[in-house]
LOSE-464984 format. One line per field, with one value per atom (N, C-alpha, C, O): residue in one letter; chain; atom name; x, y, z. Coordinates in Angstrom, 2 decimals, padded with zeros to 5 digits. Last residue first. Layout:
r: (A, ...)
c: (A, ...)
a: (CA, ...)
xx: (X, ...)
yy: (Y, ...)
zz: (Z, ...)
! end
This chain:
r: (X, X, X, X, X, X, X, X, X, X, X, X, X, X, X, X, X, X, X, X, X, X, X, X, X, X, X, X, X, X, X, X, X, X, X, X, X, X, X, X, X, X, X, X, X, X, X, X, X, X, X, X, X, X, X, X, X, X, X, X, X, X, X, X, X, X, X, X, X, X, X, X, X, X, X, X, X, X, X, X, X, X, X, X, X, X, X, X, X, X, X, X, X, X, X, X, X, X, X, X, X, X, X, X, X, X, X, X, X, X, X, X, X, X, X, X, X, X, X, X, X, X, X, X, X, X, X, X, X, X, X, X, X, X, X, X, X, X, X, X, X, X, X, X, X, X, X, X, X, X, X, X, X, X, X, X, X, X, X, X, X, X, X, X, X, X, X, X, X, X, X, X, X, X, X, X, X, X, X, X, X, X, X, X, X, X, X, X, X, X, X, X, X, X, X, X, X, X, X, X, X, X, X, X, X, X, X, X, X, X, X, X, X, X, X, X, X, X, X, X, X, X, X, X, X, X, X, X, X, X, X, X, X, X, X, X, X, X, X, X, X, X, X, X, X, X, X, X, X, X, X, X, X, X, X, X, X, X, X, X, X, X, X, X, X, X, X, X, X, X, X, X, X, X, X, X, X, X, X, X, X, X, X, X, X, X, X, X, X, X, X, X, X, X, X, X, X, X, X, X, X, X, X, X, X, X, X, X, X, X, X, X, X, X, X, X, X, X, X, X)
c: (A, A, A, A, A, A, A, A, A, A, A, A, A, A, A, A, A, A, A, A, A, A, A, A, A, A, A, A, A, A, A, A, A, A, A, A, A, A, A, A, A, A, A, A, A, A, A, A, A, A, A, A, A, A, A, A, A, A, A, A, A, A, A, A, A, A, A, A, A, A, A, A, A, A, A, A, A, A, A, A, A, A, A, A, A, A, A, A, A, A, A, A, A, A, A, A, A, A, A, A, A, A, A, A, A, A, A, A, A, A, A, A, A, A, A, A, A, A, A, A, A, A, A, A, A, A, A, A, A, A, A, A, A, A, A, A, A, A, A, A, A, A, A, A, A, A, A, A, A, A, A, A, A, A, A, A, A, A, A, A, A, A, A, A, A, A, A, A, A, A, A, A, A, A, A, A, A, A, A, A, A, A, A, A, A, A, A, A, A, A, A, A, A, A, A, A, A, A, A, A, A, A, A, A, A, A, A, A, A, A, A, A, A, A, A, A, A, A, A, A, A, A, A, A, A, A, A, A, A, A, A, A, A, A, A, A, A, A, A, A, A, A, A, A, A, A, A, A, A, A, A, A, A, A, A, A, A, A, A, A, A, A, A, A, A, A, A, A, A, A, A, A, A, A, A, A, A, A, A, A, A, A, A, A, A, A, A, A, A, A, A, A, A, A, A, A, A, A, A, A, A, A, A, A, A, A, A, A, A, A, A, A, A, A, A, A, A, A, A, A)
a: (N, CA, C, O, N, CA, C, O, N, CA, C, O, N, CA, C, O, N, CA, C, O, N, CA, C, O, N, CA, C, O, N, CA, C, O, N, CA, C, O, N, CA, C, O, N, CA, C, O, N, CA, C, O, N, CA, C, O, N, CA, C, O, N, CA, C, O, N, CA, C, O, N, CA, C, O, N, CA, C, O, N, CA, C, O, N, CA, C, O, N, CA, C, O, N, CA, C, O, N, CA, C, O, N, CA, C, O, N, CA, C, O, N, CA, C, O, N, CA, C, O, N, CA, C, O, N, CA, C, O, N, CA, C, O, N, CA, C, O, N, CA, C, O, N, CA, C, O, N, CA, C, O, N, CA, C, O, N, CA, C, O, N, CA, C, O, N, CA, C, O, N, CA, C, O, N, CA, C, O, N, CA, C, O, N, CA, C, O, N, CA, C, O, N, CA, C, O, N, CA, C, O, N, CA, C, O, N, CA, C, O, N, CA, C, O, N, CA, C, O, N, CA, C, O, N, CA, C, O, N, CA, C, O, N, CA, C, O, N, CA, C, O, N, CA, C, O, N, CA, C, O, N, CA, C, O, N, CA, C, O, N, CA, C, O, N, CA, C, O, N, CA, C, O, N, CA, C, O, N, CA, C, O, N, CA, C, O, N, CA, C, O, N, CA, C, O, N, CA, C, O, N, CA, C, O, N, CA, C, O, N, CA, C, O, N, CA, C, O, N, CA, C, O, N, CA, C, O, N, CA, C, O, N, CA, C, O, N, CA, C, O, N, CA, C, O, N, CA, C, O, N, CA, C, O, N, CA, C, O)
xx: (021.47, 021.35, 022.26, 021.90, 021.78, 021.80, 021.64, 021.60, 020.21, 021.59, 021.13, 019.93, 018.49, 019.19, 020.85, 021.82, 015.86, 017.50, 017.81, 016.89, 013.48, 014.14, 015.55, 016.25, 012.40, 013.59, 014.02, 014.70, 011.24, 011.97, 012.85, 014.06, 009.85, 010.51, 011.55, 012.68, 009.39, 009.04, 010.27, 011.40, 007.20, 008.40, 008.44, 007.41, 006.37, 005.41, 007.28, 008.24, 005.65, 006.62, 005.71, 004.71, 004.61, 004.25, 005.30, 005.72, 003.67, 005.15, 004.79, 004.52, 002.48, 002.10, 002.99, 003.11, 002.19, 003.31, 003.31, 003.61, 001.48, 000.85, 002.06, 002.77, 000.73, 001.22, 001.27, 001.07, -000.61, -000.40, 000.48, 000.94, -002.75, -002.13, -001.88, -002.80, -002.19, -003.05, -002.29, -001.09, -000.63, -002.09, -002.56, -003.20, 000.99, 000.10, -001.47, -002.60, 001.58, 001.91, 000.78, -000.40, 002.34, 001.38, 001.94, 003.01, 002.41, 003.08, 002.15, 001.00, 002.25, 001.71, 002.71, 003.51, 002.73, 002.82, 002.40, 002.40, 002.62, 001.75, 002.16, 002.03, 004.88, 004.31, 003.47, 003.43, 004.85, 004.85, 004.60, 004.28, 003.16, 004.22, 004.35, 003.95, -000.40, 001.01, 001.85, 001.75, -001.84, -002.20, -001.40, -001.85, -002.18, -000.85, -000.88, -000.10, -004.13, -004.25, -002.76, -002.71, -003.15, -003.82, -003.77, -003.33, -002.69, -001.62, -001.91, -001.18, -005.17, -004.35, -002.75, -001.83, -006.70, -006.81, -005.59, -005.09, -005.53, -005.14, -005.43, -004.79, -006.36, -004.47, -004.41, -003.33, -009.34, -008.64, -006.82, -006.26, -009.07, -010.03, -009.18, -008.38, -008.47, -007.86, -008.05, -007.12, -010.95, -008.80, -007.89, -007.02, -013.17, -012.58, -011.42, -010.87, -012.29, -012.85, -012.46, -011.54, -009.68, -011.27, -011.32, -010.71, -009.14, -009.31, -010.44, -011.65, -008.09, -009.42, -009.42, -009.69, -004.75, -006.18, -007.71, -008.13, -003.93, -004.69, -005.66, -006.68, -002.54, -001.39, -002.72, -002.46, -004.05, -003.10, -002.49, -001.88, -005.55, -006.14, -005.05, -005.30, -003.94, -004.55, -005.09, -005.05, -004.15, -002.92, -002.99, -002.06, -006.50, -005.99, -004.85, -004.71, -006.58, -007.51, -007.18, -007.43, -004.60, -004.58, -004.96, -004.11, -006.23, -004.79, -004.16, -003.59, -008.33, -008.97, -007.53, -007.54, -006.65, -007.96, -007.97, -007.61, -006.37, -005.31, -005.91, -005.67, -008.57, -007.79, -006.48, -005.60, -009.63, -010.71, -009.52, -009.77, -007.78, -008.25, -008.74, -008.48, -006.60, -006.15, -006.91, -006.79, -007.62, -008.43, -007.64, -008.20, -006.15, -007.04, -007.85, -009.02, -002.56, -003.59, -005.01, -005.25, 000.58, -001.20, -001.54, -001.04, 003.90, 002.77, 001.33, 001.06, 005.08, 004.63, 003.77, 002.98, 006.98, 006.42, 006.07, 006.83, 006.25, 006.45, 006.10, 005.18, 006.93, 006.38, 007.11, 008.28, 006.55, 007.39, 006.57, 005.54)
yy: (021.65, 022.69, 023.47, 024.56, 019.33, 020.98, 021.95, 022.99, 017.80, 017.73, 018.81, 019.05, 017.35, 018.37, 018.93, 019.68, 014.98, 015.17, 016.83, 017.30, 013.96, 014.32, 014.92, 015.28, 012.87, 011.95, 012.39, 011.68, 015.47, 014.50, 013.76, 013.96, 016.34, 017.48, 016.48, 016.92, 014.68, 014.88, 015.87, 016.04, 014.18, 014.23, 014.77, 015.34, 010.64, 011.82, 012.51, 011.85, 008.16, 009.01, 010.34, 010.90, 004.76, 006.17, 006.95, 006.60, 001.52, 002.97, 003.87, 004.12, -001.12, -000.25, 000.63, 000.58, -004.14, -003.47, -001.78, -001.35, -007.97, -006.06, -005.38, -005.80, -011.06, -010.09, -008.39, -007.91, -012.36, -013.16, -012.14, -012.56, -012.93, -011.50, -012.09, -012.30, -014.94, -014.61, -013.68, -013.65, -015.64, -015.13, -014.35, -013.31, -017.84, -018.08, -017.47, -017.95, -015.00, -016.36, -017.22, -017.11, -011.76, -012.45, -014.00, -014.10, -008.76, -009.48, -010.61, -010.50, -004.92, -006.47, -007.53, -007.43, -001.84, -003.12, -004.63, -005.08, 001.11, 000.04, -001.02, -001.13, 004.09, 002.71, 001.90, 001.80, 007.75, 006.67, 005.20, 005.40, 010.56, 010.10, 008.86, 008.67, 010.85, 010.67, 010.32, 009.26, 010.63, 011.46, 011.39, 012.25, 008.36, 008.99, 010.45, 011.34, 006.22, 007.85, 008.55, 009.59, 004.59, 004.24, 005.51, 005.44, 005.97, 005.73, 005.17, 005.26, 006.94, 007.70, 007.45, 008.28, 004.45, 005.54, 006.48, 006.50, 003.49, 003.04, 003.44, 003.18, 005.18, 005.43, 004.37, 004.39, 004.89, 006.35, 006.17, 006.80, 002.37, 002.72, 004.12, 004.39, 002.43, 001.95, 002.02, 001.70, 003.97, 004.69, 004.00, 004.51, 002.73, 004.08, 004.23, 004.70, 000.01, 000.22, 001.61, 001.73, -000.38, 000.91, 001.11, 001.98, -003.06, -002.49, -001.29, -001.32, -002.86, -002.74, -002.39, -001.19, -004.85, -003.44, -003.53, -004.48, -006.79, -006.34, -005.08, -004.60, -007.66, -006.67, -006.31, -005.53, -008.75, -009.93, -008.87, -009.39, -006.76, -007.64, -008.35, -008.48, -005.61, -005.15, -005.85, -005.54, -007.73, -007.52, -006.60, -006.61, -007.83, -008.84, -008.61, -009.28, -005.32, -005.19, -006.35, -006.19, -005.68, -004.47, -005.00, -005.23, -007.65, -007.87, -006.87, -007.27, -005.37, -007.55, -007.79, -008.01, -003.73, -003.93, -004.59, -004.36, -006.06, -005.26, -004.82, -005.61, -006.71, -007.68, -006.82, -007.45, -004.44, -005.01, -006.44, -006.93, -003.55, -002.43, -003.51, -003.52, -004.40, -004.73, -004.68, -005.49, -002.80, -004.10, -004.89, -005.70, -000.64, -000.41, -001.68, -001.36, -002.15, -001.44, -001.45, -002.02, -002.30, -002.12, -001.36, -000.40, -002.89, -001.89, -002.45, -002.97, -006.04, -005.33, -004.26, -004.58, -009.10, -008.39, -006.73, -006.51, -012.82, -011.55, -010.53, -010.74, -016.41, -014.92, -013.76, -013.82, -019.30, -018.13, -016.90, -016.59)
zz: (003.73, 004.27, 005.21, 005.65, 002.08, 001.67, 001.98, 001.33, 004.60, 003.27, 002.50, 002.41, 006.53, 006.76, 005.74, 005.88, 006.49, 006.15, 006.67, 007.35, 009.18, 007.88, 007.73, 008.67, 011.56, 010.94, 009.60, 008.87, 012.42, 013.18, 012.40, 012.53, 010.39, 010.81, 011.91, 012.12, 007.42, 008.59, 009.38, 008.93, 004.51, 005.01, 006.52, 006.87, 003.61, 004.50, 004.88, 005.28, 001.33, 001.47, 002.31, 001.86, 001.67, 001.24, 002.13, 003.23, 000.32, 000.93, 000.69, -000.48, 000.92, 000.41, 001.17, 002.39, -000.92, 000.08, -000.97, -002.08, -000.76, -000.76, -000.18, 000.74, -001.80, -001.10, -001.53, -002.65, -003.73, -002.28, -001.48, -000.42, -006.25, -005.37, -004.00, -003.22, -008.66, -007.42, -006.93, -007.23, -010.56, -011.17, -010.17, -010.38, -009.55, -010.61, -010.78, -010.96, -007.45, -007.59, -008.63, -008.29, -007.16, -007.99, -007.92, -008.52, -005.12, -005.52, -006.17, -005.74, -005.63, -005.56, -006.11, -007.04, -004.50, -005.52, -005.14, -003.99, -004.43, -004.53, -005.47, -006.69, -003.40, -004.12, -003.74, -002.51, -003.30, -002.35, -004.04, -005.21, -002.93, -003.02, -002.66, -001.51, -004.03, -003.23, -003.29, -003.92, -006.37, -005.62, -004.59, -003.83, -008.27, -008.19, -007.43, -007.78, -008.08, -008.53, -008.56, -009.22, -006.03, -007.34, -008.51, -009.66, -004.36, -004.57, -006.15, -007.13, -003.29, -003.12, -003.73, -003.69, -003.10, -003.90, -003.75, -004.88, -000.74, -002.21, -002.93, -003.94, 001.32, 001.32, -000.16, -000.75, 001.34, 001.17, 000.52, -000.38, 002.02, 000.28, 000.37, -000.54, 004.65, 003.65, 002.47, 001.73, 005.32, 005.77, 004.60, 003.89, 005.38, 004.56, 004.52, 003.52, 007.01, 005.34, 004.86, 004.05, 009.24, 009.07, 007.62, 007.01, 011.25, 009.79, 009.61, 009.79, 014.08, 013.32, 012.54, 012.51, 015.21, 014.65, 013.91, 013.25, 015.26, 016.35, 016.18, 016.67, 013.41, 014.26, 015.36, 016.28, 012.08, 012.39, 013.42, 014.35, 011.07, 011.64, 012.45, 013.65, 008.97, 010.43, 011.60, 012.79, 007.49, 007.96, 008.83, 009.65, 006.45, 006.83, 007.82, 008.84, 005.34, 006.05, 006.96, 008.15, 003.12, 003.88, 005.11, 005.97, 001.54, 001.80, 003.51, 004.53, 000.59, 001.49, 002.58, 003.79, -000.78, 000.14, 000.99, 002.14, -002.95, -002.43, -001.12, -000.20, -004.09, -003.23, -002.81, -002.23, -005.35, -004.30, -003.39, -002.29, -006.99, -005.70, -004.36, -003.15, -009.44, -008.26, -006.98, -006.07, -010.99, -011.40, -009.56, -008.81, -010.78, -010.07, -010.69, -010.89, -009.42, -010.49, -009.89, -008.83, -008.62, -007.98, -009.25, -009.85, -009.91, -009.13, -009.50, -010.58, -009.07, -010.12, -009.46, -008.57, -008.91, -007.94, -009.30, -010.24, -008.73, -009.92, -008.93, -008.14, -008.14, -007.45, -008.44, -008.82, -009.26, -009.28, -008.88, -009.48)
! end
């Protein structure tokens, strides 16, 4: 059974690993700081946004990291 639950910082170092994997698979170059930077950042509650993990007996087999940026292109215009 898969449990899905916010990122903790006992999380950091396979959350990380998870990130860096998944750059990889899209062709990018995982850049160690960028990613230590955007999970601190969520670890800390220093942005808008979630970190959660997903757990299959114990193990972290998936990541899903949302961060909220508001934008002058795809933002609302409701109350205004």
């Amino acid at each position: 059974m898969v449990t899905i639950a916010q990122g903790s910082l006992s999380d950091r170092q396979e959350i990380e690993r998870l990130i860096a994997e998944y750059h990889s698979s899209e062709g990018l170059t995982p850049i160690k700081e960028k990613i230590t930077w955007a999970v601190d950042q969520q670890l800390q509650g220093q942005s808008p946004g979630l970190l959660l993990v997903a757990r299959e007996k114990g193990a972290i087999v998936g990541v899903a990291l949302v961060v909220y940026t508001p934008s002058a292109e795809l933002g609302s215009l409701d109350g205004l």
